[in-house]
Biopython code that builds the backbone (N, CA, C, O; Angstrom):
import numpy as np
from Bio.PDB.StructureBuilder import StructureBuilder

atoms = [
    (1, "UNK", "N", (-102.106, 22.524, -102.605)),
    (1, "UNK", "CA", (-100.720, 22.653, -103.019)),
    (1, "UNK", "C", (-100.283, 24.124, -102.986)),
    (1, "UNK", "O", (-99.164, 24.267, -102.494)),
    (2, "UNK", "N", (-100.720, 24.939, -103.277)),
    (2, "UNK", "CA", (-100.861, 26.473, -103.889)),
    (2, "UNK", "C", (-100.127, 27.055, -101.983)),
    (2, "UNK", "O", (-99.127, 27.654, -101.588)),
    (3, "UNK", "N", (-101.516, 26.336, -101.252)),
    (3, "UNK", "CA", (-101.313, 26.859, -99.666)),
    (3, "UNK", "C", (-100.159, 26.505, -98.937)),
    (3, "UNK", "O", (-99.626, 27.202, -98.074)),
    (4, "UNK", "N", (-99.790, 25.375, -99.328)),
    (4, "UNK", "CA", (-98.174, 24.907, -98.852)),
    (4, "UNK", "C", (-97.366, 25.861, -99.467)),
    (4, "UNK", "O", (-96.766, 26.679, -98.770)),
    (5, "UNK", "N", (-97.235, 25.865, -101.165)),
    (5, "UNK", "CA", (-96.170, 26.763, -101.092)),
    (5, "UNK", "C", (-96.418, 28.415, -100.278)),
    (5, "UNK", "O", (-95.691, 29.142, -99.601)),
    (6, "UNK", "N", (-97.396, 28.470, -100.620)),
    (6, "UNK", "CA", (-97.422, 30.229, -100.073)),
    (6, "UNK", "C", (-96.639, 30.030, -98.463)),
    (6, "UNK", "O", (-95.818, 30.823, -98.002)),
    (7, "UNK", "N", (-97.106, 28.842, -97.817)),
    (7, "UNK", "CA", (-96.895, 28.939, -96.445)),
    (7, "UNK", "C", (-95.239, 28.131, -96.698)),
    (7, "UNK", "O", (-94.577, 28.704, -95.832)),
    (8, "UNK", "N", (-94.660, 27.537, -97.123)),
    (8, "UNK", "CA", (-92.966, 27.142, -97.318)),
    (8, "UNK", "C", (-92.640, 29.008, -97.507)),
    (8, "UNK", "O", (-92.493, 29.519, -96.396)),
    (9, "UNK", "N", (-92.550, 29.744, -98.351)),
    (9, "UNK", "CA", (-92.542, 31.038, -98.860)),
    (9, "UNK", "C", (-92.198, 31.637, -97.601)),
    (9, "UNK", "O", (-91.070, 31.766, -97.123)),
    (10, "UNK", "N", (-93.624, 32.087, -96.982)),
    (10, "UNK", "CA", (-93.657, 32.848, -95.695)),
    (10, "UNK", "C", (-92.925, 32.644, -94.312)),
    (10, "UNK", "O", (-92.676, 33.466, -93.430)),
    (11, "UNK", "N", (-92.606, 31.038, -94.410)),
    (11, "UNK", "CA", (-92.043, 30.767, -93.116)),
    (11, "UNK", "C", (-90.224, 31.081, -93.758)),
    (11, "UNK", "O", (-89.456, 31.700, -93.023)),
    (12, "UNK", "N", (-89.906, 30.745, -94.681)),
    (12, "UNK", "CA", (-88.399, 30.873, -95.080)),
    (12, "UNK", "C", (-88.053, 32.452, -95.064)),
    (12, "UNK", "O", (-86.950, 32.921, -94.785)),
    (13, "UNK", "N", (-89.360, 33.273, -95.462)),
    (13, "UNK", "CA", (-88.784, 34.875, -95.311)),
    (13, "UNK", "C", (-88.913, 35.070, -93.908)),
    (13, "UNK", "O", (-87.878, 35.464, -93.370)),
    (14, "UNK", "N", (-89.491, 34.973, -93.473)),
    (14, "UNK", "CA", (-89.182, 35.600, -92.057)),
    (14, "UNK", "C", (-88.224, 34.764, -91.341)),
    (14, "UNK", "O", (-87.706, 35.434, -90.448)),
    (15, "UNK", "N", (-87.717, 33.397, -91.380)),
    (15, "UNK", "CA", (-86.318, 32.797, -90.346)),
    (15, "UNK", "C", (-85.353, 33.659, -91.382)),
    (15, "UNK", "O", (-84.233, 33.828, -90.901)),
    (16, "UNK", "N", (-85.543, 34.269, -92.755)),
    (16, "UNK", "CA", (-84.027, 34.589, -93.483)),
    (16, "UNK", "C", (-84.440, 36.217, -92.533)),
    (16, "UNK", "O", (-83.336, 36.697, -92.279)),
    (17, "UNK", "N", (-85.509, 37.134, -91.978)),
    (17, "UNK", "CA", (-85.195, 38.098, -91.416)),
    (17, "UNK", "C", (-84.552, 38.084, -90.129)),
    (17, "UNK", "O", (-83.744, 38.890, -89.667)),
    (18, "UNK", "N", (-85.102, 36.904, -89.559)),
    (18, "UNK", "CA", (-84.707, 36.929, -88.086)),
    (18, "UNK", "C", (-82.979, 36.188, -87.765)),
    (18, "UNK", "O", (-82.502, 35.942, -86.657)),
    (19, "UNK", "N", (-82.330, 35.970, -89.111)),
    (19, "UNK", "CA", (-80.838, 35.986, -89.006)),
    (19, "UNK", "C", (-80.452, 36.921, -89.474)),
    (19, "UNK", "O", (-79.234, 36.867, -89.645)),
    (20, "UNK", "N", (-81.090, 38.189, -89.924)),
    (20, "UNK", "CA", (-80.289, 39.419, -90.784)),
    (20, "UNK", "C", (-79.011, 39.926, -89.655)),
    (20, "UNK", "O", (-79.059, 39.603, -88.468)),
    (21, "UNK", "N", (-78.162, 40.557, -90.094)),
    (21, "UNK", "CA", (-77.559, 41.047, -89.360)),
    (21, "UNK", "C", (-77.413, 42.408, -88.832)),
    (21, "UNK", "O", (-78.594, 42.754, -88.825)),
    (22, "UNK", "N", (-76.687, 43.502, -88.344)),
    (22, "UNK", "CA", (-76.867, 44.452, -87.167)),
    (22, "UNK", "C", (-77.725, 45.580, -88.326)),
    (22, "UNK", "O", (-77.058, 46.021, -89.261)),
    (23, "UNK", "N", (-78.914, 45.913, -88.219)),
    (23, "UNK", "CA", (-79.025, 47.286, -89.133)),
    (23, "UNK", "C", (-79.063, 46.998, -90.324)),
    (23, "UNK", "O", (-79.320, 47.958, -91.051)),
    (24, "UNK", "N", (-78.902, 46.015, -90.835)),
    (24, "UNK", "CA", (-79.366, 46.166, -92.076)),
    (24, "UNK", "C", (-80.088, 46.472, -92.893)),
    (24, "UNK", "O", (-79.562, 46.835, -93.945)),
    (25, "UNK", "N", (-81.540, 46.477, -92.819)),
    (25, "UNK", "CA", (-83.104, 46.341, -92.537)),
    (25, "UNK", "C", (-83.359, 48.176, -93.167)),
    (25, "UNK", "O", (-83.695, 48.668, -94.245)),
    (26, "UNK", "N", (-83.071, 48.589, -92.142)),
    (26, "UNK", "CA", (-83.301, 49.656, -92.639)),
    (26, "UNK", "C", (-82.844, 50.719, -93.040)),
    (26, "UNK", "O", (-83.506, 51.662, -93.473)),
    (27, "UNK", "N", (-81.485, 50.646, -92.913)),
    (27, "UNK", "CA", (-80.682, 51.608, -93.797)),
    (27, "UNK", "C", (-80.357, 52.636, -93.072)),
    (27, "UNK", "O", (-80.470, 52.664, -91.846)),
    (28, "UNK", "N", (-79.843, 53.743, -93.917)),
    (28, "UNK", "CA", (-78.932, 54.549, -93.758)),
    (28, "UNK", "C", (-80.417, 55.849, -93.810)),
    (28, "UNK", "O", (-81.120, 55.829, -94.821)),
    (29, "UNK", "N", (-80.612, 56.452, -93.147)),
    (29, "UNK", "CA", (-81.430, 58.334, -92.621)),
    (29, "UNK", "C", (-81.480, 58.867, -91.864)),
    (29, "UNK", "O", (-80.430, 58.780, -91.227)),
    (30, "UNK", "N", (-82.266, 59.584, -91.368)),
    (30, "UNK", "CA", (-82.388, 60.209, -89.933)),
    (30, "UNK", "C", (-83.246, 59.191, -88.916)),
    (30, "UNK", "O", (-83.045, 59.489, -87.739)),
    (31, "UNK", "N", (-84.245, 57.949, -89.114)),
    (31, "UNK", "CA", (-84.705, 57.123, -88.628)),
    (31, "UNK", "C", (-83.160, 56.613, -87.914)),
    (31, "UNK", "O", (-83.010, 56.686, -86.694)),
    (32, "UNK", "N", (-82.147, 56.139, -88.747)),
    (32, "UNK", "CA", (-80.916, 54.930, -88.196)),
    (32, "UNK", "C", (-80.089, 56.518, -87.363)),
    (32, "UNK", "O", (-79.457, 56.312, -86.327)),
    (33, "UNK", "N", (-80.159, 57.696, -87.803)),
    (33, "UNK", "CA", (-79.566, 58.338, -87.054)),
    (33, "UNK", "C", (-80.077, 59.065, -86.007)),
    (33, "UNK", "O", (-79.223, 59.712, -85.403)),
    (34, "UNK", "N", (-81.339, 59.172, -85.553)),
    (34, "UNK", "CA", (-82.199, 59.624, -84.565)),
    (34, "UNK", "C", (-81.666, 58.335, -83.070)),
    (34, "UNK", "O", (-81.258, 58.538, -81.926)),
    (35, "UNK", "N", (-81.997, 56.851, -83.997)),
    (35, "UNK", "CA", (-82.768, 55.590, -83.212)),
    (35, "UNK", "C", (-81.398, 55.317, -83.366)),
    (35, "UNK", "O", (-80.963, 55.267, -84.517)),
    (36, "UNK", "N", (-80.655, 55.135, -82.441)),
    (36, "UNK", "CA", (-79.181, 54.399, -82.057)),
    (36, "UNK", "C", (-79.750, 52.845, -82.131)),
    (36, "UNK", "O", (-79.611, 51.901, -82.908)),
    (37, "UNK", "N", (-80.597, 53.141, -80.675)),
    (37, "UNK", "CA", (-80.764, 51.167, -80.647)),
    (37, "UNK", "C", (-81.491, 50.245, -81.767)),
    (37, "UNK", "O", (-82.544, 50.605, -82.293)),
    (38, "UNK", "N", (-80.950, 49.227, -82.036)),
    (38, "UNK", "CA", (-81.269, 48.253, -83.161)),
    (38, "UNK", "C", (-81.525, 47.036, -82.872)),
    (38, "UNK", "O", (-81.800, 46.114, -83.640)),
    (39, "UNK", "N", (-81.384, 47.039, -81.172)),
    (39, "UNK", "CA", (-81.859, 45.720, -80.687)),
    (39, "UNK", "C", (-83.048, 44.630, -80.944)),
    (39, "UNK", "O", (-83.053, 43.418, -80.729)),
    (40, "UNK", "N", (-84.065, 45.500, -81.489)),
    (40, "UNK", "CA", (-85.391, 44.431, -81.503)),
    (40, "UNK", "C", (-85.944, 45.179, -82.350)),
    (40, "UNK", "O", (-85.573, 46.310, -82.665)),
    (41, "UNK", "N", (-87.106, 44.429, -82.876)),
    (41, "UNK", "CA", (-87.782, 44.708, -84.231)),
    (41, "UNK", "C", (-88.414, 45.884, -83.712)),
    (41, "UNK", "O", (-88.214, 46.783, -84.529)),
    (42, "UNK", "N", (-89.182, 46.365, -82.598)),
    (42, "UNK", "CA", (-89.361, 47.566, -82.235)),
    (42, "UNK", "C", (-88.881, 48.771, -82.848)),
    (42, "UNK", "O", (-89.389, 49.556, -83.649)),
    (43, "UNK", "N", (-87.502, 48.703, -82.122)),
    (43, "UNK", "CA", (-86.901, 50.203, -82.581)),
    (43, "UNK", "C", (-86.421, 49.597, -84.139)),
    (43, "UNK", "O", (-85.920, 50.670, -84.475)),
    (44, "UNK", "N", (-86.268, 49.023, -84.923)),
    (44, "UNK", "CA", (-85.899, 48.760, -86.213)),
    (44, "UNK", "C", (-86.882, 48.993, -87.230)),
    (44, "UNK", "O", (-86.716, 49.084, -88.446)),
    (45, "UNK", "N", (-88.269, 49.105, -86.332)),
    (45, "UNK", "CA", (-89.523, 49.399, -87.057)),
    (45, "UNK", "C", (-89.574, 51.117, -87.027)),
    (45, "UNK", "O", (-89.925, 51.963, -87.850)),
    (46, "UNK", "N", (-89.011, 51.171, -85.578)),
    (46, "UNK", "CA", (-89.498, 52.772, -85.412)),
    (46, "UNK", "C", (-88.141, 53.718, -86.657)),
    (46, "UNK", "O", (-88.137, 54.900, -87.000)),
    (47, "UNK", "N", (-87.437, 52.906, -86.927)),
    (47, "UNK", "CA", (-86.199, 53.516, -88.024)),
    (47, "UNK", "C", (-86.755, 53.470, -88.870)),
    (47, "UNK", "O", (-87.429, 54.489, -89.024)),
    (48, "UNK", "N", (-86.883, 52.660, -89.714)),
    (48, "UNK", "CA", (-87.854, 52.508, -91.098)),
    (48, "UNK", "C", (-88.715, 53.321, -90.998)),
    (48, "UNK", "O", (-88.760, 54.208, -91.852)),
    (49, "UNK", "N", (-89.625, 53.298, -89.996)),
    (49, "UNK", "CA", (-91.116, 54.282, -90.635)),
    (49, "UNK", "C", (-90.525, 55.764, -90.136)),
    (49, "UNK", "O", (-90.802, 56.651, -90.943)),
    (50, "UNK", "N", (-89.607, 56.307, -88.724)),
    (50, "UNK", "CA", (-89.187, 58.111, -89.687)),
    (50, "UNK", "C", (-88.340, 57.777, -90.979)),
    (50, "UNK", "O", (-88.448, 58.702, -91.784)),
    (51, "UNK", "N", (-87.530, 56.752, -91.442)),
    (51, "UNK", "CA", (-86.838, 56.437, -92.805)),
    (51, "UNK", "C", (-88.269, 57.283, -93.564)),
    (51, "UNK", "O", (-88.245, 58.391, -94.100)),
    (52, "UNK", "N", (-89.377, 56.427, -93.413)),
    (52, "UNK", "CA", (-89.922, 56.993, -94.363)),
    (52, "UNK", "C", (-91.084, 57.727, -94.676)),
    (52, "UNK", "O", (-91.577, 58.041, -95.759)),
    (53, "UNK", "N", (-91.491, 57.979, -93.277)),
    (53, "UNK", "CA", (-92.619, 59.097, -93.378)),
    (53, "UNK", "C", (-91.892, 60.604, -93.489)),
    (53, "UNK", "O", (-92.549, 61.600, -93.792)),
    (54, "UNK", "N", (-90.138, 60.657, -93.144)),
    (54, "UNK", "CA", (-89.638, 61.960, -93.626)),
    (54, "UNK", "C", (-89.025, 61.688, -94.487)),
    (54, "UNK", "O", (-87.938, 62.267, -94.484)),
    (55, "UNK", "N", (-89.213, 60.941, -95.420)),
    (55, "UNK", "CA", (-89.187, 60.803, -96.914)),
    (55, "UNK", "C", (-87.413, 61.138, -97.173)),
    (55, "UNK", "O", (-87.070, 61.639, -98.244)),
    (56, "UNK", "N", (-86.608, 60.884, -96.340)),
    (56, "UNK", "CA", (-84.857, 61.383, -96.392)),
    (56, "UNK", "C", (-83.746, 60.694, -96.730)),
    (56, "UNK", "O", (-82.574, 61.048, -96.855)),
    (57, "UNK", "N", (-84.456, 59.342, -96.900)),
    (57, "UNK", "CA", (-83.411, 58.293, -97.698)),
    (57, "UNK", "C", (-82.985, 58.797, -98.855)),
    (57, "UNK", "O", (-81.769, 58.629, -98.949)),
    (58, "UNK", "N", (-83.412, 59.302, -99.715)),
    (58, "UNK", "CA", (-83.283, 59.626, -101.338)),
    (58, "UNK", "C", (-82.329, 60.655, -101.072)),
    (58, "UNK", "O", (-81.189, 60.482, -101.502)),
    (59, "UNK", "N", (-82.610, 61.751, -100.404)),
    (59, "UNK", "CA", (-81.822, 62.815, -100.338)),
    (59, "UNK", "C", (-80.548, 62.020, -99.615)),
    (59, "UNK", "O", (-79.654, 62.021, -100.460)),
    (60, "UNK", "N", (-80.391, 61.791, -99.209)),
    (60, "UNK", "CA", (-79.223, 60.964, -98.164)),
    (60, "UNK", "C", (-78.089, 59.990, -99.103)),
    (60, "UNK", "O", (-76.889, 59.851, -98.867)),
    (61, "UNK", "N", (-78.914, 59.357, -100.268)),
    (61, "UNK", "CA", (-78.315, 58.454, -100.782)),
    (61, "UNK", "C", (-77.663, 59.497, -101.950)),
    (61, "UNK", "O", (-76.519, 59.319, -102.367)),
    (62, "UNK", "N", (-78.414, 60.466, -102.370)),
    (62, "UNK", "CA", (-77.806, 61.241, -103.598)),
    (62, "UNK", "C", (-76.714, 62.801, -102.863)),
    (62, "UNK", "O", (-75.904, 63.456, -103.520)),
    (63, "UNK", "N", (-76.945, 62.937, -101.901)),
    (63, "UNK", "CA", (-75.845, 63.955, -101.417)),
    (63, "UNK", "C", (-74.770, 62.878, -100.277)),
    (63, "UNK", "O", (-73.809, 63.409, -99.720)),
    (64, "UNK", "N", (-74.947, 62.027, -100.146)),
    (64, "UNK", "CA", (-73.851, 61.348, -98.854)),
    (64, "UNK", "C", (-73.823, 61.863, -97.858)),
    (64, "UNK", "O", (-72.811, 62.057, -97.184)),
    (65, "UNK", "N", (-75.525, 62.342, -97.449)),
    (65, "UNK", "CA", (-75.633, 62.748, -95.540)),
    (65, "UNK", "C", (-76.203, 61.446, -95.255)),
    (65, "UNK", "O", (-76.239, 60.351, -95.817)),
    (66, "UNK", "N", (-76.671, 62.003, -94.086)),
    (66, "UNK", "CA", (-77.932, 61.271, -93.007)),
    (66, "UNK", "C", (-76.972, 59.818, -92.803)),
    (66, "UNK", "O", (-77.613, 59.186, -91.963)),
    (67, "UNK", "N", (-75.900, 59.100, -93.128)),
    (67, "UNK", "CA", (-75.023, 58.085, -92.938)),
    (67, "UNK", "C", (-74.915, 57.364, -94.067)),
    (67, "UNK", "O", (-74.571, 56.184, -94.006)),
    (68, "UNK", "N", (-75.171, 57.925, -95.150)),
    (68, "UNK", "CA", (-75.396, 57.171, -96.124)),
    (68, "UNK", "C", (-74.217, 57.740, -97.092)),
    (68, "UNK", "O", (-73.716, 58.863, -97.127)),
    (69, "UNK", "N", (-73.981, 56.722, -97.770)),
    (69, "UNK", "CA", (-72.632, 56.662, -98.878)),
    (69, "UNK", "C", (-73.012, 57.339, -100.703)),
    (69, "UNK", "O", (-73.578, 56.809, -101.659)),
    (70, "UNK", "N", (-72.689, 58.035, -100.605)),
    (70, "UNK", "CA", (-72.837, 58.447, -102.175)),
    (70, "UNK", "C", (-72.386, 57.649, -103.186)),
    (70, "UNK", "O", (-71.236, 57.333, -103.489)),
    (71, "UNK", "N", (-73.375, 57.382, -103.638)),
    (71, "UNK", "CA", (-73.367, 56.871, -104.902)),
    (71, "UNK", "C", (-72.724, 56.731, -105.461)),
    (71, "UNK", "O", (-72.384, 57.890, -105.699)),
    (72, "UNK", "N", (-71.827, 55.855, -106.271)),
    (72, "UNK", "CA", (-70.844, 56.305, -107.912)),
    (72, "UNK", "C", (-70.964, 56.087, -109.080)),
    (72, "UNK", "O", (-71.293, 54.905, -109.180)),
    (73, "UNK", "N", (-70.897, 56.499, -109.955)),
    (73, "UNK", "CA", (-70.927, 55.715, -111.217)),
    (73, "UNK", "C", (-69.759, 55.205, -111.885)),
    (73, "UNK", "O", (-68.543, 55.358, -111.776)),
    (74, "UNK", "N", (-70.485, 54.594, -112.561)),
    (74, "UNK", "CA", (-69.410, 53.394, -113.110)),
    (74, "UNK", "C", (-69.364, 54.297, -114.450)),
    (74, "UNK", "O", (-70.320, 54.865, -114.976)),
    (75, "UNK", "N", (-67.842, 54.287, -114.926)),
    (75, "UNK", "CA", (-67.569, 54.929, -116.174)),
    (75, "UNK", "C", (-66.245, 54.614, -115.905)),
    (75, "UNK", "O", (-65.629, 54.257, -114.901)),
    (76, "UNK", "N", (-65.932, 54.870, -117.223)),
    (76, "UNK", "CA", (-64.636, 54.114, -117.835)),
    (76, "UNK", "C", (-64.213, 55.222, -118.882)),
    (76, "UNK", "O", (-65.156, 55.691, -119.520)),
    (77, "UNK", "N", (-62.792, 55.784, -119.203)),
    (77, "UNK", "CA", (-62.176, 56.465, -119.905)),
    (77, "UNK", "C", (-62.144, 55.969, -121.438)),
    (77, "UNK", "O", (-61.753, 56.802, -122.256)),
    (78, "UNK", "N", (-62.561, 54.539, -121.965)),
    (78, "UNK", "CA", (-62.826, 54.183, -123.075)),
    (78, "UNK", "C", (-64.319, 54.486, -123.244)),
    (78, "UNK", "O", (-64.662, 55.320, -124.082)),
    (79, "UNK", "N", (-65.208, 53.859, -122.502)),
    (79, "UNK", "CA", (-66.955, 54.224, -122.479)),
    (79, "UNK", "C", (-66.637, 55.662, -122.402)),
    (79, "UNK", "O", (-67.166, 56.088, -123.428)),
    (80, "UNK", "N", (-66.148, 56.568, -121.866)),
    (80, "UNK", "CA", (-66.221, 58.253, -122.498)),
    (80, "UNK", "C", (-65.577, 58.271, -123.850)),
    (80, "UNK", "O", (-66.509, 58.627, -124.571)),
    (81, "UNK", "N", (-64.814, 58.145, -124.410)),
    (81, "UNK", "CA", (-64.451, 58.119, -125.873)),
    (81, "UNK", "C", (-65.125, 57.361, -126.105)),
    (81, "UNK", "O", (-66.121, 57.958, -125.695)),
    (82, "UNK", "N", (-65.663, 56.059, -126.595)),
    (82, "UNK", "CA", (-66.284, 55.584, -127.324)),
    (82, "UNK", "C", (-67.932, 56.250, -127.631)),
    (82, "UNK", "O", (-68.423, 56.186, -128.759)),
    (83, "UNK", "N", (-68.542, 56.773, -126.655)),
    (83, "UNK", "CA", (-70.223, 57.789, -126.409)),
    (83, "UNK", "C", (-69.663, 58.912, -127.422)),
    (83, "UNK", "O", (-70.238, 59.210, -128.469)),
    (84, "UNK", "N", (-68.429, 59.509, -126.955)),
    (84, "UNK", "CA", (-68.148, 60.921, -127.731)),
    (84, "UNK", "C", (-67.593, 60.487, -128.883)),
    (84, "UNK", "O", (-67.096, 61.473, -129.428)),
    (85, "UNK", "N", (-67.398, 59.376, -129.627)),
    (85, "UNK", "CA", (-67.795, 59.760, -131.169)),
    (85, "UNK", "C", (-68.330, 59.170, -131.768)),
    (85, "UNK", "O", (-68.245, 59.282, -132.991)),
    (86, "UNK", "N", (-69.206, 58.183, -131.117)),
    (86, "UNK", "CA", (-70.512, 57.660, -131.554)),
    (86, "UNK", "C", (-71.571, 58.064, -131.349)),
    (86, "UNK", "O", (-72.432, 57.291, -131.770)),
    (87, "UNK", "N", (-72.207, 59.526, -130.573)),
    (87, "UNK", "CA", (-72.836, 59.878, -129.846)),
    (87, "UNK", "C", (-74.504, 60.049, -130.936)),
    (87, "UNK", "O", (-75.605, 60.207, -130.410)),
    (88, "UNK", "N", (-74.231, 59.949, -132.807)),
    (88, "UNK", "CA", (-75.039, 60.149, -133.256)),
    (88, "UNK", "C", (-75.712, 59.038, -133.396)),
    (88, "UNK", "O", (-76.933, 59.157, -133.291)),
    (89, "UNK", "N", (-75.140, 57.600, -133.677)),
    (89, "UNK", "CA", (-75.304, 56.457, -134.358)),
    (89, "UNK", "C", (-76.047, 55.797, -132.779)),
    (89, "UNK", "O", (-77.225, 55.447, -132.845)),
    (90, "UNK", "N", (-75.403, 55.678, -131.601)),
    (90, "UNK", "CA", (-76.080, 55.528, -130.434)),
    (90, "UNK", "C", (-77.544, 56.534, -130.109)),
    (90, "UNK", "O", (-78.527, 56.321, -129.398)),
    (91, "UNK", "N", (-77.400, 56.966, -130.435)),
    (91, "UNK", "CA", (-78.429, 57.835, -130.584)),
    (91, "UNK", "C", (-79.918, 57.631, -131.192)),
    (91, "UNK", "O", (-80.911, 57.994, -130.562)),
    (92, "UNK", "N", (-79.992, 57.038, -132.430)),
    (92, "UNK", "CA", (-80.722, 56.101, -133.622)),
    (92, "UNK", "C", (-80.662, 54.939, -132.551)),
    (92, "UNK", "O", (-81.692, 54.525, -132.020)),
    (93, "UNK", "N", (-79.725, 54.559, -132.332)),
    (93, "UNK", "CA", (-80.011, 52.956, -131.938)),
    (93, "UNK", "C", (-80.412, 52.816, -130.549)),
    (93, "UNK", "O", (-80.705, 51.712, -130.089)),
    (94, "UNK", "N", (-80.443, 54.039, -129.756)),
    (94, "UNK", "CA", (-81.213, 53.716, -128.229)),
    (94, "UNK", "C", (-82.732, 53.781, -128.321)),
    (94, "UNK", "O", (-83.598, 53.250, -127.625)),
    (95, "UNK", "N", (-82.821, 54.736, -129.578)),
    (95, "UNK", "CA", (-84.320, 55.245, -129.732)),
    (95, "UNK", "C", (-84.869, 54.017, -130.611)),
    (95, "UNK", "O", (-86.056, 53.695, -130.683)),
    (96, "UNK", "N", (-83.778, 53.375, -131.278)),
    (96, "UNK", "CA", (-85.020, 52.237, -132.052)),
    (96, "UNK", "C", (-84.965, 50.526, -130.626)),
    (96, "UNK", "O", (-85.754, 49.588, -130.517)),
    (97, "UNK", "N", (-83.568, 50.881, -129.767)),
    (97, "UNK", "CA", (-83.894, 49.735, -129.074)),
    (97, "UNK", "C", (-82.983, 48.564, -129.382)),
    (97, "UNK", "O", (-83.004, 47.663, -128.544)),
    (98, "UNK", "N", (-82.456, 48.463, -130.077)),
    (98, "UNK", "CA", (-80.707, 47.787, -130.127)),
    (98, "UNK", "C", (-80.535, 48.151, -131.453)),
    (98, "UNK", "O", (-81.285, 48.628, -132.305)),
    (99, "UNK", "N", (-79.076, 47.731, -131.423)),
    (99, "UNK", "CA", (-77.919, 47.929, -132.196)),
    (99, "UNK", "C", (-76.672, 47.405, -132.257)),
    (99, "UNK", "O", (-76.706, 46.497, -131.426)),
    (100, "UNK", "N", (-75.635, 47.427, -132.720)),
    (100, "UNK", "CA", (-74.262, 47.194, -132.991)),
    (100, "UNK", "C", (-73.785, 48.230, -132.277)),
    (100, "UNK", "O", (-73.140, 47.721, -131.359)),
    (101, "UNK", "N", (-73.738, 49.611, -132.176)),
    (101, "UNK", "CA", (-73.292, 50.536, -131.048)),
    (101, "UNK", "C", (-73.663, 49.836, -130.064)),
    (101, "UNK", "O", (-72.981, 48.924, -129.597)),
    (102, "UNK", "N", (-74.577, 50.119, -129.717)),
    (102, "UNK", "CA", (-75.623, 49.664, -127.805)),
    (102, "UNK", "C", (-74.515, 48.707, -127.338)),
    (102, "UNK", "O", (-73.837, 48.947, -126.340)),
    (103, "UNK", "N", (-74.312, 47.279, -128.332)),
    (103, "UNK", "CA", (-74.411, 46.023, -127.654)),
    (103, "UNK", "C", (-72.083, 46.312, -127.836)),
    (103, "UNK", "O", (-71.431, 45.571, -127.101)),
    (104, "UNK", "N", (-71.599, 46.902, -128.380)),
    (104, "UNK", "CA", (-70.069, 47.662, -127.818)),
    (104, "UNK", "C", (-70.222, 48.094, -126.778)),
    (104, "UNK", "O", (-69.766, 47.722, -125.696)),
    (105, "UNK", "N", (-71.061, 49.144, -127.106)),
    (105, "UNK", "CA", (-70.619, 50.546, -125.606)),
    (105, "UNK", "C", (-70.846, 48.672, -124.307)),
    (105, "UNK", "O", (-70.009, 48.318, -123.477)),
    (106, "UNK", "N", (-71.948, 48.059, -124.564)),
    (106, "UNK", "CA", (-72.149, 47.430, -123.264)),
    (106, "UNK", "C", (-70.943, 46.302, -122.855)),
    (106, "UNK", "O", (-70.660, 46.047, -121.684)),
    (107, "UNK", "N", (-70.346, 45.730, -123.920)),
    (107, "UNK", "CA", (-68.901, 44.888, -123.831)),
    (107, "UNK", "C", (-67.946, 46.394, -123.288)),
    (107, "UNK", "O", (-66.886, 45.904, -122.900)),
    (108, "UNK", "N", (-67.882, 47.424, -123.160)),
    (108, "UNK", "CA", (-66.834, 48.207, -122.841)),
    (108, "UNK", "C", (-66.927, 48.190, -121.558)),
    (108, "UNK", "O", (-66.116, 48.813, -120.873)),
]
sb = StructureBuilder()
sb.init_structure("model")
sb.init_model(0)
sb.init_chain("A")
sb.init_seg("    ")
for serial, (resi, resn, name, xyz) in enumerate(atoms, 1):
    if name == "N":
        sb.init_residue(resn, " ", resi, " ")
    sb.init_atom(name, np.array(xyz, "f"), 0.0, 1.0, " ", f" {name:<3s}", serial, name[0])
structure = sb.get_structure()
C-alpha cells in the first residue's frame, strides 16, 4: 500500500511539472538572464543550477535586479499607529507568545 501511494505521489508531480508553464521553474537571476532559451528541461536545468551555484536569487529578490521584482511589505497606516502605542504591551506579549495585543495588531 505504502508503494502505491509513494508511486500515485511521484507520477502526479512530475505530469503537474511537465504542464508548468513558460519559466516558471526557475525564476528570476542571472541563470533566467544569462539562458534566454526555456525550451526543454535542459536549459531550465542549466538556469536553476547558475540560479544557484552563484547564489544571486536572494540578492535579486531583495534589491529588484537580475529580473526579479522587489519585494513589499504589507503595512497599513492603522498597523503603524496601533505598534506605536502599544509598542510596550506587544512587546511582553510577543516574548511570552500570545496575547490580546498580538491577536488586534493581527485582525488590523
Amino acid at each position: 500500500m505504502k508503494k502505491i501511494l509513494v508511486s500515485v505521489v511521484a507520477v502526479l508531480a512530475l505530469s503537474t511539472a511537465g504542464m508548468a508553464g513558460v519559466n516558471n521553474q526557475t525564476g528570476c537571476g542571472l541563470g533566467a538572464l544569462i539562458i534566454k532559451d526555456d525550451s526543454s528541461a535542459v536549459m531550465l536545468a542549466l538556469q536553476a543550477t547558475t540560479n544557484g551555484t552563484s547564489a544571486n536569487q536572494t540578492f535579486g529578490i531583495t534589491s529588484g535586479t537580475l529580473g526579479c521584482q522587489k519585494t513589499k511589505f504589507v503595512m497599513n497606516e492603522m498597523a503603524e499607529k496601533f505598534i506605536a502605542s502599544n509598542m510596550d504591551i506587544l512587546a511582553k506579549e510577543i516574548a511570552v507568545g500570545h496575547g490580546e495585543s498580538i491577536n488586534t495588531l493581527a485582525e488590523i
